[in-house]
C-alpha positions in Angstrom: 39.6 -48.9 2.4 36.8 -48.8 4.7 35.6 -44.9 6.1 33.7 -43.9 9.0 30.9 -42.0 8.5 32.8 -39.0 9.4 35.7 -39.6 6.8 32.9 -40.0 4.6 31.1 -37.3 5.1 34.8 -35.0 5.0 35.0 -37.1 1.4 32.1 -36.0 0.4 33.0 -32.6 1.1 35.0 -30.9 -1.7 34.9 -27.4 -0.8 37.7 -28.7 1.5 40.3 -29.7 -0.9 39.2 -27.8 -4.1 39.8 -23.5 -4.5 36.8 -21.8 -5.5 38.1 -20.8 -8.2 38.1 -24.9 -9.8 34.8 -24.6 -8.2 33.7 -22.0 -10.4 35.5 -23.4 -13.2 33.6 -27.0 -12.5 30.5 -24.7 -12.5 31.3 -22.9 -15.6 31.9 -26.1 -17.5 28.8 -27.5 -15.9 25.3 -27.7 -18.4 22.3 -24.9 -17.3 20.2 -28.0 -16.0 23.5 -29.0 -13.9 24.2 -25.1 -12.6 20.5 -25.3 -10.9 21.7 -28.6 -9.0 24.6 -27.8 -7.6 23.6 -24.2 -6.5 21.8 -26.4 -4.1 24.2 -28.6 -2.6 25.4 -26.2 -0.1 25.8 -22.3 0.8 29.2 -22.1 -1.3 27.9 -23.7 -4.2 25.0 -21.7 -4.0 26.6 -18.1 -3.4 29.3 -19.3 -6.3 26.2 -20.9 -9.2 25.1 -17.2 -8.6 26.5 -14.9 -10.6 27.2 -17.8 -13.3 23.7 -19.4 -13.7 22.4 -15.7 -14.1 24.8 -14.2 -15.7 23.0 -14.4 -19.1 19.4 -14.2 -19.6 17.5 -14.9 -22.9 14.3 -14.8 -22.9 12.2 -16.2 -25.9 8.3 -15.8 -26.0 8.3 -18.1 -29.3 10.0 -21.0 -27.4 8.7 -20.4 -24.0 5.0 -20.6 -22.3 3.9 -17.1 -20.7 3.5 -18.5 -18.0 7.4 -19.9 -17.5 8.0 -16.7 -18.3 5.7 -14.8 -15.6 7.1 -17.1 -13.0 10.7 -16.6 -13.9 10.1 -13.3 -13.6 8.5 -13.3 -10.2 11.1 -14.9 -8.9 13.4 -13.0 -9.7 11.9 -9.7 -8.4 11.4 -11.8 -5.3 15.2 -12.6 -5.0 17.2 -9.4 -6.4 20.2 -10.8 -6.1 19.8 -12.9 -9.0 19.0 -10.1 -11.4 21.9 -8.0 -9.8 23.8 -11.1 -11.0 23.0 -10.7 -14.7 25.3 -8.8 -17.2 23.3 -9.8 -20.2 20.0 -9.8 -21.2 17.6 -11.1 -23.9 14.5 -10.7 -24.9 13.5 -12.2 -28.5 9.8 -11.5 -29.9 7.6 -10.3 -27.1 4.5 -9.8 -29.9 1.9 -12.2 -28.8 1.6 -11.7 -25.1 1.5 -8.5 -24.2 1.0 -9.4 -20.6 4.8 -10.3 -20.3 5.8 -7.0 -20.5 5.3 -5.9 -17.1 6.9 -8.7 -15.3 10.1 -8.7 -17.8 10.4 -5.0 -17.2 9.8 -4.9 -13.5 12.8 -7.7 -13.7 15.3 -5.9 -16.1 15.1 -2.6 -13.4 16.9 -4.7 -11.0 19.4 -5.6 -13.2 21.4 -2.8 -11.7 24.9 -4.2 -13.4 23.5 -5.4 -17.0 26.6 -4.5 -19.6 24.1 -6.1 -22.8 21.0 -5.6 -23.5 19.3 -7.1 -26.7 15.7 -6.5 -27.6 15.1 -8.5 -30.6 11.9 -9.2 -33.2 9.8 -7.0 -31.8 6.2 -5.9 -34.0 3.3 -5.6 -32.2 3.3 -3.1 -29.3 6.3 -2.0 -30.2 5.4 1.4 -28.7 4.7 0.3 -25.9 8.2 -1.7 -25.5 10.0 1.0 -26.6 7.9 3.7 -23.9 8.5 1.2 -21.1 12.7 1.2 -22.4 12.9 4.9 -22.4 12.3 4.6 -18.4 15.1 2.3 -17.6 19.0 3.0 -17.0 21.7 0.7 -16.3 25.0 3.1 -15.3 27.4 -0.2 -16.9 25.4 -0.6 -20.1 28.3 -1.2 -22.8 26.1 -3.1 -25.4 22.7 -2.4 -27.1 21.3 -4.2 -29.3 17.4 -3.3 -31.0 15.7 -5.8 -33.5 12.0 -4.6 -35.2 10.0 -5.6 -37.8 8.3 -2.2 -38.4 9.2 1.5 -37.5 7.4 4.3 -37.0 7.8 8.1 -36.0 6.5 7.9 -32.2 9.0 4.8 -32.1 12.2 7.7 -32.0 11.5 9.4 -29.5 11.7 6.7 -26.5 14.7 5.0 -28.4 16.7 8.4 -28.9 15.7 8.7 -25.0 17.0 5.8 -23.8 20.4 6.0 -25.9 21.0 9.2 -24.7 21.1 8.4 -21.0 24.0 5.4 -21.9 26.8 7.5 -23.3 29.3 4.5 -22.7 27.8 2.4 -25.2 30.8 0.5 -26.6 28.9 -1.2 -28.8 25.8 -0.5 -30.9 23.4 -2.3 -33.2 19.8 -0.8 -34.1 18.2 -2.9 -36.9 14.7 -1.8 -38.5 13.7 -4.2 -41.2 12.6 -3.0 -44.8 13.4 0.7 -45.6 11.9 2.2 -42.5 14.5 4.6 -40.7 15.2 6.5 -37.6 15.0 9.6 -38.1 16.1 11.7 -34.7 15.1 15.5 -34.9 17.8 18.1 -36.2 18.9 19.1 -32.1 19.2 15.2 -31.3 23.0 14.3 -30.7 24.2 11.2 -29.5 27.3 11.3 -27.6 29.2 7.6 -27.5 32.9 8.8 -26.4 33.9 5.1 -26.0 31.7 3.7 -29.2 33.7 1.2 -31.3 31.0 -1.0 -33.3 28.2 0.2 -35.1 25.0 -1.4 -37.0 22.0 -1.0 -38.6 20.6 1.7 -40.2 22.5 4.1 -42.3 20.5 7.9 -40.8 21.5 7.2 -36.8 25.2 7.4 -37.7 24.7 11.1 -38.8 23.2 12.2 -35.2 26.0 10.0 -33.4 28.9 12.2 -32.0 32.2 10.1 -31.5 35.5 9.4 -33.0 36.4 6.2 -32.0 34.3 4.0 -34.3 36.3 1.1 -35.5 33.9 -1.3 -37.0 30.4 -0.4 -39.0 27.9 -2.2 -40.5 24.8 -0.5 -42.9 21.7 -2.1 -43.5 20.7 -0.1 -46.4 22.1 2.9 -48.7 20.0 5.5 -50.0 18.6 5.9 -53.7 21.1 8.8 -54.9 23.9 10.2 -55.0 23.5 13.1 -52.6 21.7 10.5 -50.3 24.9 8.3 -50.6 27.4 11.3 -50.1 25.6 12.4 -46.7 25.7 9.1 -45.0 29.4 8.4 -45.6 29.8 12.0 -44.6 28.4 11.2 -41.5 30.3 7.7 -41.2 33.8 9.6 -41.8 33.0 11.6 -38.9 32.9 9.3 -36.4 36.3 7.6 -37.3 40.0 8.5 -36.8 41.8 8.4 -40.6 44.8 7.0 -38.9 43.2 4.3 -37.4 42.1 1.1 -40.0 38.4 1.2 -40.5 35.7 -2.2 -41.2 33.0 -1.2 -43.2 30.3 -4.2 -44.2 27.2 -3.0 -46.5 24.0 -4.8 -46.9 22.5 -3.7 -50.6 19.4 -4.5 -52.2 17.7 -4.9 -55.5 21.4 -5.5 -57.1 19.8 -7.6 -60.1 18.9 -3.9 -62.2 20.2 -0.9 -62.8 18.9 1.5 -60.3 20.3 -0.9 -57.7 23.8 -0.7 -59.0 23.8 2.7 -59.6 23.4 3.0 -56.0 25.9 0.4 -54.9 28.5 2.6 -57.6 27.7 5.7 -55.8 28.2 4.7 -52.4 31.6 2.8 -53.3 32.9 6.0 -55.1 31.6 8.1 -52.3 33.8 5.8 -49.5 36.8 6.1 -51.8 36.9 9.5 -52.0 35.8 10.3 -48.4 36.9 7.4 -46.8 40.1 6.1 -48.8 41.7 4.6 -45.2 39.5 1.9 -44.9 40.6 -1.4 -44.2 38.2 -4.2 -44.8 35.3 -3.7 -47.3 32.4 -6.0 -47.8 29.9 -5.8 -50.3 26.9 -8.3 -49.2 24.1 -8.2 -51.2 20.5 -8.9 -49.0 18.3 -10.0 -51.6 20.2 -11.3 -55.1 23.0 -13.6 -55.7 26.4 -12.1 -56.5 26.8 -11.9 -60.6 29.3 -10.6 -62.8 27.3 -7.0 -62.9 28.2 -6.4 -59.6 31.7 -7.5 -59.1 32.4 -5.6 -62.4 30.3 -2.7 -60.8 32.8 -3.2 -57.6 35.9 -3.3 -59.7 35.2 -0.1 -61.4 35.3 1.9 -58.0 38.3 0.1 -56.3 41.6 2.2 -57.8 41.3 5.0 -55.1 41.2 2.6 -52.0 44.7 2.8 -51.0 44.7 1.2 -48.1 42.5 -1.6 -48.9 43.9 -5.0 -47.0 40.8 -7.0 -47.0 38.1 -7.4 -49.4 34.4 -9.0 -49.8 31.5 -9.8 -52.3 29.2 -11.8 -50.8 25.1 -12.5 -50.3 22.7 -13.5 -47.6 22.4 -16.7 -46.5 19.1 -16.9 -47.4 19.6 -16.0 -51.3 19.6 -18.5 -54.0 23.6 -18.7 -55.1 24.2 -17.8 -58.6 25.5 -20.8 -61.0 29.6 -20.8 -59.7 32.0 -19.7 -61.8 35.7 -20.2 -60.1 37.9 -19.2 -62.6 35.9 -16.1 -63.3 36.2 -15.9 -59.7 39.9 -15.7 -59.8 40.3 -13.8 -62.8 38.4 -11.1 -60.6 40.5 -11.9 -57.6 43.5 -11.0 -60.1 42.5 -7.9 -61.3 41.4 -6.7 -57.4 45.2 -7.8 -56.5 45.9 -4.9 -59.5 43.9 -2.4 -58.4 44.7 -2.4 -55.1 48.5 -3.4 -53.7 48.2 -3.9 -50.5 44.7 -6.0 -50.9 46.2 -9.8 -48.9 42.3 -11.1 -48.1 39.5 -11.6 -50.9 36.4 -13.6 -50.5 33.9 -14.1 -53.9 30.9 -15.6 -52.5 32.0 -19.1 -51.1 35.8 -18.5 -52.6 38.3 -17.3 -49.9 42.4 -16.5 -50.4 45.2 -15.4 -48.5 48.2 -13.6 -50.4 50.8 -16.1 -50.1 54.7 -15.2 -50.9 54.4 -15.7 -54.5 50.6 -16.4 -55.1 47.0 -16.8 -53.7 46.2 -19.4 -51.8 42.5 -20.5 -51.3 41.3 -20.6 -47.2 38.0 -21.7 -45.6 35.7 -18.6 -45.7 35.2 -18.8 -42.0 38.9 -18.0 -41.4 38.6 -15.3 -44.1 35.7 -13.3 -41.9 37.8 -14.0 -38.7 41.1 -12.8 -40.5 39.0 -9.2 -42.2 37.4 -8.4 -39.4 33.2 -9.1 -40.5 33.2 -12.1 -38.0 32.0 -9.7 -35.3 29.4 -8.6 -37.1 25.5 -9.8 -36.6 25.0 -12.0 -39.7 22.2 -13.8 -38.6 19.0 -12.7 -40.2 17.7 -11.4 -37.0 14.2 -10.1 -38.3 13.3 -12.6 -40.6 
């Protein structure tokens, strides 16, 4: 078939046969390098790559130049739309050029309808990044996410400022590595009315006022018993005891005494406080999983009545101890005892589902999807 150059230019033209909503979807499907094409084939493409190309930003000072960065940033002060487009935003390790920080923050207070915001690896001029935060406010912020190496007191204040103004957080993670803590003063409460995920440290929880929290992960438990007692106190507050509760614990120094000691407090402190909880996991951060430990779990498990799912597991990062399956499922067994209504285990790489009559082994990635943990932030973010 032979067109004229008018057929073929109305060929050429599929805005005229296709919906914008296959359009989008073509978009959608399309890679990043492809999106910045086709926003310029035409003022529909353009107006419909929009929202889709900018929609999420990550920004990664490691990876890219300053100057990429700078001129990323210019441009999108220069064309607002664009950052009125985005709904999430990145920023990963801002340390080593600290004349970025203007130009990403002048861009992020345009992003008028950001719902995520994730500042991530952050150690030098960390007060500075926090100070320049406290000034911002986005009215449809549902996610927050903070990542840094190394706290410190004046740190709280700008932090505890900015959470404050976003009481519809939905969602909210604040990581500080080592043992460092936020501490917010006595008269600091947080009010998240619609907060459902929590993680990080174990003192915010305690200055959080809510009652809808669903999911939780701590970093860290404290040294003693009355130091373990206060921070599930403070947990149990901000949950509904008719509604199933995920709990995951990070726990360190598990290879001696003092650090099992701590891990049997908290455990017996959660069963007695905290009986309704759902799905347990005990991840250890900086040893391998040994028979000291799951026998130190097993010895607190009797007064979790509801207990559907349950975990022992390390960090990626940690050296497995030699495996020992049928010790494994010896421990599986006695678990299945303790607690009737228990249908998920995982022991370190070991996963099972209660079948009708007996256990059957699954892949550990359908356990965590199955329990509940595979919403949680299990990459080692500041590492």
């Amino acid at each position: 078939m032979v067109l004229t150059r008018s057929g073929n230019r109305a060929r050429m033209q599929i805005t005229r046969w296709l919906p914008n909503e296959v359009l989008v979807h073509i978009i959608q499907s399309a890679s990043m390098t492809d999106r910045a094409v086709l926003s310029r084939v035409s003022k529909l493409f353009h107006a419909l790559s929009l929202p889709i190309v900018n929609r999420r930003i990550c920004l990664d000072t490691a990876k890219l130049d300053s100057t990429i960065i700078v001129v990323f940033c210019n441009s999108m002060i220069q064309n607002p739309e664009r950052a009125t487009a985005t709904r999430e935003m990145t920023v990963i390790d801002p340390e080593q050029e600290q004349a970025n920080y203007g130009p990403i923050f002048n861009t992020m207070k345009l992003m008028l309808k950001l719902e995520d915001l994730s500042l991530l690896e952050y150690t030098d001029g960390l007060s500075s990044v926090c100070s320049r935060v406290s000034d911002l406010t986005f009215p449809n912020l549902s996610g927050y996410r903070l990542g840094i190496k190394s706290g410190d007191e004046e740190n709280d204040v700008p932090i505890l400022k900015f959470l404050a103004r976003h009481p519809n957080l939905t969602h909210l993670r604040v990581w500080v590595s080592g043992f460092n803590e936020i501490e917010p003063a006595p008269s600091s409460r947080l009010r998240f009315p619609k907060l459902r995920h929590y993680e990080g440290t174990s003192g915010l929880p305690a200055y959080i006022v809510t009652e809808s929290l669903k999911r939780a992960r701590i970093s860290a438990w404290g040294w003693d018993a009355l130091e373990n007692e206060q921070i599930v106190e403070s947990l149990r507050s901000l949950t509904d005891p008719n509604v199933p509760f995920i709990l995951s614990n990070d726990y360190h120094a598990l290879d001696n005494e003092d650090g099992l000691s701590m891990l049997r407090e908290s455990l017996m402190a959660l069963s007695s406080r905290m009986p309704y909880i759902m799905s347990l996991q005990v991840r250890s951060a900086t040893t391998p999983i040994d028979s000291q430990i799951l026998e130190t779990i097993t010895g607190t498990l009797e007064p979790f009545e509801h207990l559907v799912c349950l975990a022992a597991t390390h960090a990626p990062d940690v050296d497995p101890a030699p495996q020992d399956r049928d010790a494994w499922r010896l421990t599986l067994e006695t678990w299945a005892n303790l607690c009737p209504n228990l249908r998920l285990c995982c022991i370190v790489d070991s996963a099972w589902l209660k079948g009708e009559e007996e256990w059957v082994e699954i892949a550990k990635s359908h356990f965590f999807l199955f329990a509940g943990f595979a919403v949680f932030d299990y990459e080692e973010l500041l590492n």
